[in-house]
Each structure stands twice: as structure tokens, then as C-alpha cells.
C-alpha positions as CSV (number, residue, x, y, z in Angstrom):
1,X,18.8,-20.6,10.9
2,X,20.1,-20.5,7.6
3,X,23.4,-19.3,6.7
4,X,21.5,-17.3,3.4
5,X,22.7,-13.4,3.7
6,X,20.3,-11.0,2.7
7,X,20.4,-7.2,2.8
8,X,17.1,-5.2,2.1
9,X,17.8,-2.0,0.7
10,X,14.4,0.1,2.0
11,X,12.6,0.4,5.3
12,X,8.6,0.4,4.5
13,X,6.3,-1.9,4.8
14,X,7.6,-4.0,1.8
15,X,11.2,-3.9,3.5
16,X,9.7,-5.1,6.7
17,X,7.4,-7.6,5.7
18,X,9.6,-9.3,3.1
19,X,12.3,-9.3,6.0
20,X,9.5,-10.6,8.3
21,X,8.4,-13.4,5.9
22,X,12.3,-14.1,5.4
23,X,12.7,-14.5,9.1
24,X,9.9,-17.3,8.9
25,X,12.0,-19.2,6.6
26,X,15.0,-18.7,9.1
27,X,16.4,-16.4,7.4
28,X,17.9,-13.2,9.3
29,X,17.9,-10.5,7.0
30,X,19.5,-6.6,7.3
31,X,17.8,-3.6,6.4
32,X,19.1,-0.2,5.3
33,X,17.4,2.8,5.7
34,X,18.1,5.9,4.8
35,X,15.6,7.8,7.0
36,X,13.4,6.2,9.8
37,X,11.5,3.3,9.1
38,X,8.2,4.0,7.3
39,X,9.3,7.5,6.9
40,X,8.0,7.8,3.5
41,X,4.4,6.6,1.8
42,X,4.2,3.9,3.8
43,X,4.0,5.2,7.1
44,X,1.5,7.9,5.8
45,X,-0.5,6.1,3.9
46,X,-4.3,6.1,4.9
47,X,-4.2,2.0,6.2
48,X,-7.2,0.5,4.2
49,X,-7.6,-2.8,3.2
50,X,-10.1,-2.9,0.1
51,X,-12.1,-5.8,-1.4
52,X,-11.1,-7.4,-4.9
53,X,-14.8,-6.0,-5.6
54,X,-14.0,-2.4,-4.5
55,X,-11.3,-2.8,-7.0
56,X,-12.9,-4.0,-9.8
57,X,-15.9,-1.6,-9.2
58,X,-14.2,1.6,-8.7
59,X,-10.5,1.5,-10.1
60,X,-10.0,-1.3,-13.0
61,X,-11.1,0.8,-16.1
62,X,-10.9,3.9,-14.3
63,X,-6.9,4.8,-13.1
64,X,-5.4,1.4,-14.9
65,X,-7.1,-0.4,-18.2
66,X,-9.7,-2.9,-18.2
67,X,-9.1,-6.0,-17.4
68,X,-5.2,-4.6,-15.7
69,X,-5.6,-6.0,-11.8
70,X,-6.8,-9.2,-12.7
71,X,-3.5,-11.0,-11.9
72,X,-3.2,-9.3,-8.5
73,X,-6.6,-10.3,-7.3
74,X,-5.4,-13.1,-5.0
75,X,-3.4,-10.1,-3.0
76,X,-6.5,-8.5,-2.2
77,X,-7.9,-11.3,-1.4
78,X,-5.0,-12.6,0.8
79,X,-4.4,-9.2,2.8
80,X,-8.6,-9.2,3.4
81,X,-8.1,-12.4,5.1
82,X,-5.1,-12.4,6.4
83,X,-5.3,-9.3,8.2
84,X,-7.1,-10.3,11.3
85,X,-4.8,-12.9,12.2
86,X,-1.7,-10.8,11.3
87,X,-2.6,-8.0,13.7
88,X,-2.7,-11.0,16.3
89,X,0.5,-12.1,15.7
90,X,2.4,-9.2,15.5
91,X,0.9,-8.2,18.7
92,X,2.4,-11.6,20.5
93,X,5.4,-11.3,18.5
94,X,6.5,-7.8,18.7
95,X,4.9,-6.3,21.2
96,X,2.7,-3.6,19.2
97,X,-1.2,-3.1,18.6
98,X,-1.2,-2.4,14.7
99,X,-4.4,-0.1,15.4
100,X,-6.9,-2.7,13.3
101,X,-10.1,-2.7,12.9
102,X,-13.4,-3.7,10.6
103,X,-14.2,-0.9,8.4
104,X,-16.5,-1.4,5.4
105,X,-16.4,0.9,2.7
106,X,-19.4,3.0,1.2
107,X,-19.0,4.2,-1.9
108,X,-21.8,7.2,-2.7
109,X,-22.8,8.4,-5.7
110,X,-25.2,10.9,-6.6
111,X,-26.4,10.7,-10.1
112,X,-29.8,7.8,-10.9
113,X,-27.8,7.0,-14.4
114,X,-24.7,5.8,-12.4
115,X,-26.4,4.0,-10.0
116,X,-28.4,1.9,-12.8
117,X,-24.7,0.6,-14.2
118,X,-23.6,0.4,-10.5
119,X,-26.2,-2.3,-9.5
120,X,-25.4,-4.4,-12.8
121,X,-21.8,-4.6,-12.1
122,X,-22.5,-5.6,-8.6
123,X,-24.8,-8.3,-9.9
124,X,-22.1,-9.3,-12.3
125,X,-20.0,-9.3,-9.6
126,X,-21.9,-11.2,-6.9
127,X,-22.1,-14.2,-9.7
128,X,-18.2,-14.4,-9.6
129,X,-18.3,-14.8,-6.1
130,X,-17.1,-11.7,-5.0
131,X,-18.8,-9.5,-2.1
132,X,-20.3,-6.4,-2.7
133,X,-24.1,-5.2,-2.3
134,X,-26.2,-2.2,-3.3
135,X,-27.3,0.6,-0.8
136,X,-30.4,2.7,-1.6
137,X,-29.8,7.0,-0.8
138,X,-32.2,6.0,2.1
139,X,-30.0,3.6,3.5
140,X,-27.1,5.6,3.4
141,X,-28.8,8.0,5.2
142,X,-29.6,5.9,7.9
143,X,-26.1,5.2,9.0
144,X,-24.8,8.9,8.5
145,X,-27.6,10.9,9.2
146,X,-25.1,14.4,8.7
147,X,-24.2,13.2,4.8
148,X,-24.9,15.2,2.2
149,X,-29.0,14.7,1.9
150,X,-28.7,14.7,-2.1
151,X,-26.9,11.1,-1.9
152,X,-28.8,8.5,-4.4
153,X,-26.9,5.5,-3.5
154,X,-23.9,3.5,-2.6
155,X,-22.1,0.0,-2.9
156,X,-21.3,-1.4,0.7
157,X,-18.4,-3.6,0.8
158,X,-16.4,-5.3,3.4
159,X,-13.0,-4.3,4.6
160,X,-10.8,-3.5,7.2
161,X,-7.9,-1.0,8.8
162,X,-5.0,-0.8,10.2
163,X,-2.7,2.5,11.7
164,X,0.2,2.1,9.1
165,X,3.1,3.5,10.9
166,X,2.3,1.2,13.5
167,X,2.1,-1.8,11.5
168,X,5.5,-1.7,9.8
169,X,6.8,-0.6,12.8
170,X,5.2,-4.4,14.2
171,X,6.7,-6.1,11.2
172,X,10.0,-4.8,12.2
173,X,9.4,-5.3,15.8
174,X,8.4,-9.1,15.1
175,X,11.4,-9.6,12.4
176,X,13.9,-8.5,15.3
177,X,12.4,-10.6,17.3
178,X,13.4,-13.3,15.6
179,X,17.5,-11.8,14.8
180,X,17.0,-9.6,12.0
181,X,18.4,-6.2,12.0
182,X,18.8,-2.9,11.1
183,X,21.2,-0.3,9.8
184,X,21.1,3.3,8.8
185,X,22.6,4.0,6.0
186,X,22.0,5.4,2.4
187,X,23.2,3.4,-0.6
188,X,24.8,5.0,-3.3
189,X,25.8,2.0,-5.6
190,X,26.8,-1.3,-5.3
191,X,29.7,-3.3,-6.0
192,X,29.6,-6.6,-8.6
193,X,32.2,-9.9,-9.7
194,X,30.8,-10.9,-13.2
195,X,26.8,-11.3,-12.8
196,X,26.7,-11.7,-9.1
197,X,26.4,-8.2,-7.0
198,X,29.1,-8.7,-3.9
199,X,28.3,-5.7,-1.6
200,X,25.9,-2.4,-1.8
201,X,28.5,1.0,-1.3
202,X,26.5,3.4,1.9
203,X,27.8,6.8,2.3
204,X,29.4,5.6,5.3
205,X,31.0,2.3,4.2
206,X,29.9,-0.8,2.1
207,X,27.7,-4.2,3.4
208,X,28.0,-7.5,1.9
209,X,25.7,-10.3,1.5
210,X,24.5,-12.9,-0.6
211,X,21.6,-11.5,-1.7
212,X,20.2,-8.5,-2.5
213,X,16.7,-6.7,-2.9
214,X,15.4,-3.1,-4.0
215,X,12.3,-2.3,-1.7
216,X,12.6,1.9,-2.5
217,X,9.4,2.8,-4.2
218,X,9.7,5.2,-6.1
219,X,13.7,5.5,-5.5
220,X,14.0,1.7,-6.6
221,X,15.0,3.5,-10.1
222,X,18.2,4.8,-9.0
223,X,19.3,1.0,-7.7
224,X,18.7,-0.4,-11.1
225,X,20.8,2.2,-12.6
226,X,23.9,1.3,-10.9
227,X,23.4,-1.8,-12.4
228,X,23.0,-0.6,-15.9
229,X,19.4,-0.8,-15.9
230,X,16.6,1.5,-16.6
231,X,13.1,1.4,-14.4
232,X,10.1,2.9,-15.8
233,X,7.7,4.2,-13.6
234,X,4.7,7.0,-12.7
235,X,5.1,8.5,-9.8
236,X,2.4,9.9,-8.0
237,X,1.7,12.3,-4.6
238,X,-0.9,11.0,-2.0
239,X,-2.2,13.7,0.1
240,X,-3.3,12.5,3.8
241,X,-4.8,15.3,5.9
242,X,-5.6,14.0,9.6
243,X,-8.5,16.2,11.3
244,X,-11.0,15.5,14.8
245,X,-14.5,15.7,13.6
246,X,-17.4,17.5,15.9
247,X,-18.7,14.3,16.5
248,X,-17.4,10.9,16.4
249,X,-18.3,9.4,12.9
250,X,-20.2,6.0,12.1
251,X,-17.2,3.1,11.3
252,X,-17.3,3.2,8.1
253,X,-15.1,4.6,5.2
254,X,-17.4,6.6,3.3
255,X,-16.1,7.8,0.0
256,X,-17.0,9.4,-3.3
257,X,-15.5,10.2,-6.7
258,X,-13.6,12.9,-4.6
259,X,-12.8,12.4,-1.5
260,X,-12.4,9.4,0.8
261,X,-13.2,9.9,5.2
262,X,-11.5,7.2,6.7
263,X,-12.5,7.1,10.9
264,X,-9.7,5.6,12.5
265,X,-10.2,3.2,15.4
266,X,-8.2,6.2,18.0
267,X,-11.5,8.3,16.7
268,X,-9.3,10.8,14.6
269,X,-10.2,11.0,10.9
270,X,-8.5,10.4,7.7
271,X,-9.4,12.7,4.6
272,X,-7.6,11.9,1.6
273,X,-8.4,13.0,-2.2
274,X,-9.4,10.1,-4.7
275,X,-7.2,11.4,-7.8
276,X,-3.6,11.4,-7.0
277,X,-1.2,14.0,-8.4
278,X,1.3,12.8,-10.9
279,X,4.4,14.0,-9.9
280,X,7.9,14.6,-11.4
281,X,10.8,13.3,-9.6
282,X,10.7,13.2,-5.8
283,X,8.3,15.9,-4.5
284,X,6.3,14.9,-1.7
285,X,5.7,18.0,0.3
286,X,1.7,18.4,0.9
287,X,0.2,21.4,-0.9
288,X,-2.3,24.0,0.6
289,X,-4.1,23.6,-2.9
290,X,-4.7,20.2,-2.0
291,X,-5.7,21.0,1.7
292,X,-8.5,23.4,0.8
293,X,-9.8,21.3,-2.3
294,X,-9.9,17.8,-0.4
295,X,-11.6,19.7,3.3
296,X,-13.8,21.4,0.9
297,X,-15.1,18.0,-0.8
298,X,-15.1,16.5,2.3
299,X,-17.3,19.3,4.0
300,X,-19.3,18.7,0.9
301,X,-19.7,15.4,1.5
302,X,-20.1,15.2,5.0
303,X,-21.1,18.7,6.0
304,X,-20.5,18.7,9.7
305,X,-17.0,18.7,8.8
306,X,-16.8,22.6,8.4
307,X,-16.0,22.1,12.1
308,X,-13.5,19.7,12.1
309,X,-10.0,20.0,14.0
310,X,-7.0,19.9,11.3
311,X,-4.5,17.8,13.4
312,X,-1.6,16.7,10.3
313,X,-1.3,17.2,6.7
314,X,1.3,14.9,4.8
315,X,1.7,13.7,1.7
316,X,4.0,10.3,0.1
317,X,5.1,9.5,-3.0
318,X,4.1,6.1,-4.5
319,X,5.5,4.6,-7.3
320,X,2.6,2.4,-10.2
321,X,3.6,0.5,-13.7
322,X,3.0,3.1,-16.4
323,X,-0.3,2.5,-18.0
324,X,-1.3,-0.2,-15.4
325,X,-1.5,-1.3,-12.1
326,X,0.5,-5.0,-11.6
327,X,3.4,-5.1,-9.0
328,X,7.1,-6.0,-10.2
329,X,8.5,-9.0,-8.3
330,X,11.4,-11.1,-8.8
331,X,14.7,-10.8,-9.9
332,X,17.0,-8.0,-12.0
333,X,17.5,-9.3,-15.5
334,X,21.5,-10.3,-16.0
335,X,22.2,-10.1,-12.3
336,X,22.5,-13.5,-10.4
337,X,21.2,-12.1,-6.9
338,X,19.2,-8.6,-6.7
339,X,15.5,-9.2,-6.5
340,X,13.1,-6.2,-7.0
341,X,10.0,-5.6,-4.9
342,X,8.4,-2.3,-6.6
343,X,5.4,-0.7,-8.3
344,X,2.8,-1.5,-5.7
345,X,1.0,2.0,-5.7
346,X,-1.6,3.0,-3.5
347,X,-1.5,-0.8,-2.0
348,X,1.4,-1.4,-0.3
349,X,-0.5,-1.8,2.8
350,X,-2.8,-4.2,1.8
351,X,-0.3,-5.8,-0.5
352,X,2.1,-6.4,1.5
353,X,1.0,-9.9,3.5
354,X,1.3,-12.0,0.0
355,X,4.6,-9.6,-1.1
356,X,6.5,-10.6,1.8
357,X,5.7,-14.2,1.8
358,X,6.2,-14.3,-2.4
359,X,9.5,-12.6,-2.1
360,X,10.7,-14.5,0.9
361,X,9.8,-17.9,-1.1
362,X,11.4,-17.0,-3.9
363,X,14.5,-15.7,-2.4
364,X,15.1,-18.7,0.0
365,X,13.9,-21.2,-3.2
366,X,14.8,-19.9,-6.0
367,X,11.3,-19.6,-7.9
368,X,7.4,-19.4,-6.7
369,X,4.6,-19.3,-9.4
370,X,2.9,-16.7,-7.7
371,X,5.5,-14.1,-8.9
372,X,5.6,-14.9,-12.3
373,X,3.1,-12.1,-13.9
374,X,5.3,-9.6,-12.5
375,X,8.5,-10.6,-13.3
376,X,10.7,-7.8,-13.6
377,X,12.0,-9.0,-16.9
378,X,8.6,-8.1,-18.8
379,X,9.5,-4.5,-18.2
380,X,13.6,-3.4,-17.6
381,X,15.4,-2.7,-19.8
């Protein structure tokens, strides 16, 4: 083991997988939570893992500028494969069944004019190798016979999922398995010599180490401030409403310009809206606004869901680069020793596989190429 001390100040999946990865290297870490682990976005988040395709199809121009996710590709790529054997090896090393499974996205569309510019992209697309092909309304139809019967098309695409809670939960369960652990706590600054951070200050006392990182989302702002150092950010609210449809759907997540129904492999059902709210500070209550509109697109969608079961509404906060979509990875300009793990949006899930194994890298060796395009320095201030 190495003698390397590293505290991780936040408990979601980030927290956990960087601590994970570290604990590969040899390296025990200590977490602090405030809360529970995977209390926030992380454990409520809807657990898909999308195809670079899916990306470059449906959000690329769309929510972040053209041309934006590029230099994140290879994470897509690396939690689409790496997924299947994870879910193995957190089973044998902690104990848990992360709730995976195949699910290939469908993305419908009902309009002739947008399935024309659909089926060039997805040629354009299949040239650069990625995989993605064209579905006909008829098609569609076929393997959800209840849709909506006005469908024109869709882009079928491969993917998987996973039951988040449960699979951060594994990460920590494997991490502890191997001596790291965990303390509750919530910071409230941090203590410094010079350059070089000596100890984060909890409410109920202060911790030590040799190395520090911000995994907080949307509360990795307030870290950086201790230190003199502002974090922009957009925040944004991500509604998850849990139901139990009539009948058990086809394993698939079917999805529009609206609404996304994600079947989970326990046979409950995910319904989450596509367009997130944009919030101010921290609020992440759900909203009755957005339970009617998102069951009513759904029902729209999928009819047969008038009948559906509401089980759980929640909603997280997530925190994105303003105007973009890349990650922030590395360390704190003019501090020696605090590494930031931040702006990963709606993909923390599927991100983080090749965040924890880039942080852990570069914390144990001091640099990895990898993290280079989202070096924090590009942005803070």
C-alpha cells in the first residue's frame, strides 16, 4: 500500500469511483460526506449509459455547441465498454448486483423532414465508425405495439443500464474492501502552509492528508472559494419520476424530444423529461409542474401509461461548464495538492469508469494526458 494520504471531499459516484480507482493503485483514500452516500444526483439519476453516436446525434449542437463533446468521446466510449465487466467485478468485490443490463435506446421522431436529416447524420456517422442505424415508424411499431401510432421513425442505438444508487454504493463497497474509508462530516473550509492545503476544517473537527480532491457537483463552488478561487458553473434540476406500468414494457429506452421511459431490469419504469430546468443555487426539490408535464408526454408517447402506478418522484441537481459540455479534471490553479473532479452533467454515471481511473493516475503520478482538455486552469479564476 502506499503511504499517499488522500481525502475525497464528496460521496457520489465520482467520490466513489475515483476512491475505487485509487484503491487499485494502493492507495487507501477517506471520504467525507455530508449526507449518505449517493444522496444527491447521483443516486437518482436515471442509470443510462449512452453511445458516443446518441451523443453526437441528439445533444452536440442541441444543449452544448457544435463540435463541444468531441474531447470527451473516449468516456463514452470507455463506460459502453467497460460496463459489463465492471458490474462483474463489483459483484465479486463488494458484494452488490449493480442492477445492469443491455438497453438500447430508440430515439422516435414524428415529423418526415426530421427523419430525412436523421438518416444523413447516421450515415455520416456509420462512416466514422460509430454505431447507430435507422428504424422505419413500422419498425418501431413492431417492438412497442402500444406507442403512439403517429411515430415516423427512430435511430436505434446500443447501450446499457445500471440501478445508480446501487452502483455507487458497489464502488464503495469494493473501495472498503480493499481499506478505504468513510467519514461523515461536512467541510466548511480548509486549512493551508504556503501553496500546499494541510487539512479540510468539518463542523465537527478538521482531517489531514496529503492530498486533496473536490468531487461536490454542483457544491464544488464553495471548496474553491475557500481557496480564493471562483468556479463558474450552470446548474441544472433533473426530474426522475419512478412509476409500474400496466404491462411490462419491451427493454428498450424509448425516448423523444420530450420525454425519455427508461424500463429498469426490477420491471419498474423510469420517466424523466429531456430538457432540464436551469436552476439558481441549490434547489432540487421535484415539482408537481414537472410531474404532470413529463406523465403527460409520456402518456403521449406511450399511451398505456395513463394507467401507470406513480411509485417515487425525485429530482438532483447536476452541475455542466457554461456554454458547453467538457468535464473539469485536474488540479486547483496555485495550490500544490487539491485536484477537482466536477462539471460532468447528466453523465456522471456513464462517466465515471474513465474519471476515476484519470483522477486516480494523475493523483498517484502526478500527470496523465488524458486529463489535459479539462484542466481546471482553462476555466478558474
Amino acid at each position: 500500500m502506499s503511504n499517499l494520504n488522500v481525502v475525497i471531499i464528496g460521496g457520489g459516484v465520482t467520490g466513489c469511483s475515483i476512491a475505487y480507482h485509487l484503491a487499485k493503485h494502493g492507495v487507501v483514500s477517506q471520504i467525507i460526506e455530508r449526507d449518505a452516500i449517493a444522496s444527491q444526483a447521483s443516486g437518482k439519476a436515471w442509470g443510462c449509459v449512452s453511445s458516443p453516436a446518441s451523443i453526437l446525434l441528439f445533444y452536440e449542437g442541441h444543449r452544448t455547441p457544435k463540435g463541444s463533446m468531441r474531447p470527451c468521446l473516449s468516456f463514452f466510449v470507455e463506460g459502453l465498454r467497460r460496463f459489463p465487466q465492471l458490474a462483474q467485478e463489483l459483484r465479486e468485490e463488494g458484494g452488490l448486483d449493480i442492477g445492469y443490463g443491455e438497453l438500447h435506446p430508440i430515439r422516435v421522431i414524428f415529423q418526415e423532414n426530421e427523419g430525412k436529416y436523421l438518416r444523413e447524420r447516421v450515415s455520416e456517422l456509420n462512416k466514422e465508425g460509430f454505431e447507430a442505424s435507422w428504424i422505419d415508424g413500422k419498425d418501431v411499431r413492431a417492438r412497442f405495439p402500444s406507442i403512439n401510432p403517429t411515430i415516423f421513425g427512430g435511430v436505434f442505438l446500443p447501450g446499457h443500464q445500471v440501478e445508480s444508487y446501487r452502483y455507487v454504493l458497489a464502488l464503495l463497497q469494493a473501495a472498503e474492501a480493499k481499506g478505504v474509508s468513510i467519514k461523515q462530516g461536512e467541510a466548511v473550509g480548509f486549512r493551508h502552509q504556503g501553496s500546499k492545503v494541510t487539512g479540510v476544517t468539518l463542523t465537527s473537527g478538521e482531517v489531514k492528508a496529503d492530498v486533496f480532491v473536490l468531487a461536490t457537483g454542483p457544491w464544488t463552488g464553495q471548496g474553491t472559494s475557500w481557496l480564493g478561487k471562483k468556479l463558474p458553473m450552470t446548474v441544472t434540476r433533473e426530474h426522475c419520476l419512478r412509476i409500474r406500468a400496466p404491462q411490462r414494457l419491451p427493454s428498450y429506452r424509448l425516448y423523444s424530444s420530450e420525454v425519455a421511459i427508461v424500463p429498469k431490469v426490477d420491471g419498474t419504469v423510469i420517466l424523466g423529461p429531456i430538457i432540464y430546468d436551469v436552476v439558481t443555487g441549490f434547489e432540487d426539490m421535484p415539482t408537481e409542474d414537472a410531474r404532470l408535464k413529463t406523465m403527460e408526454d409520456a402518456v403521449s408517447l406511450m399511451p398505456n401509461l395513463k394507467e401507470a402506478e406513480l411509485i417515487e418522484h425525485s429530482a438532483g441537481i447536476e452541475c455542466w461548464q457554461p456554454g458547453g459540455g467538457l468535464p473539469m479534471l485536474g488540479r486547483l490553479p496555485a495550490w500544490d495538492n487539491v485536484y477537482l473532479a466536477t462539471w460532468t452533467g447528466p453523465f456522471g454515471i456513464q462517466w465515471s469508469p474513465a474519471v476515476g481511473r484519470i483522477m486516480a493516475d494523475l493523483i498517484v503520478n502526478g500527470k496523465n494526458a488524458e486529463a489535459e482538455p479539462f484542466d481546471p486552469a482553462k476555466n478558474v479564476k
